[in-house]
C-alpha positions, 0 to 999 in steps of 0.5 A: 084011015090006017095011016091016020090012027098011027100018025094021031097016037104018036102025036099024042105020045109025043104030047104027053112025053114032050111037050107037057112037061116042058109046059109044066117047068114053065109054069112052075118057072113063071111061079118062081118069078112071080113070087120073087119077094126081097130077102129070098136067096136065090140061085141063076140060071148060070149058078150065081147064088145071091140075095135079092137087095132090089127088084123092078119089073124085069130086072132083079139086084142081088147080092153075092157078097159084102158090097157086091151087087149083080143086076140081072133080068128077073127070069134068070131067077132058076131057084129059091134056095131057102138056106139049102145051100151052105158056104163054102170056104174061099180056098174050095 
């Protein structure tokens, strides 16, 4: 029993500092895709910023410039930007 107590607090600290808020991000993740609407610029998990021209179920196209389109899947989705995000010059 005096081995037990210990073992059940950092179970649940470890819970508390871990794993909640990675289930946490997921869901907040899990929103973002499933509010996905065409028209939102967007950023991916590889820092690719487009407007999404195109949706189906799993794959999501956006257009990072005049007449470029990328096809990517849906959960690479990481942001909603909303006009956060200024454009560059093409020398920067």
């Amino acid at each position: 029993m005096q081995l037990a107590l210990p073992f059940i607090v950092m179970l649940g600290i470890m819970y508390f500092l871990m794993i909640r808020p990675q289930q946490k991000r997921m869901k907040e993740h899990q929103n973002i895709v499933t509010n996905l609407k065409t028209g939102d610029e967007v950023v991916t998990t590889s820092g690719i910023i487009g407007t999404i021209a195109g949706m189906s179920d799993k794959v999501v196209t956006l257009e990072v410039s005049k007449n470029v389109q990328l096809r990517i899947l849906k959960s690479q989705v990481n942001q909603i930007v909303k006009g956060q995000i200024q454009d560059l010059p093409a020398n920067a």
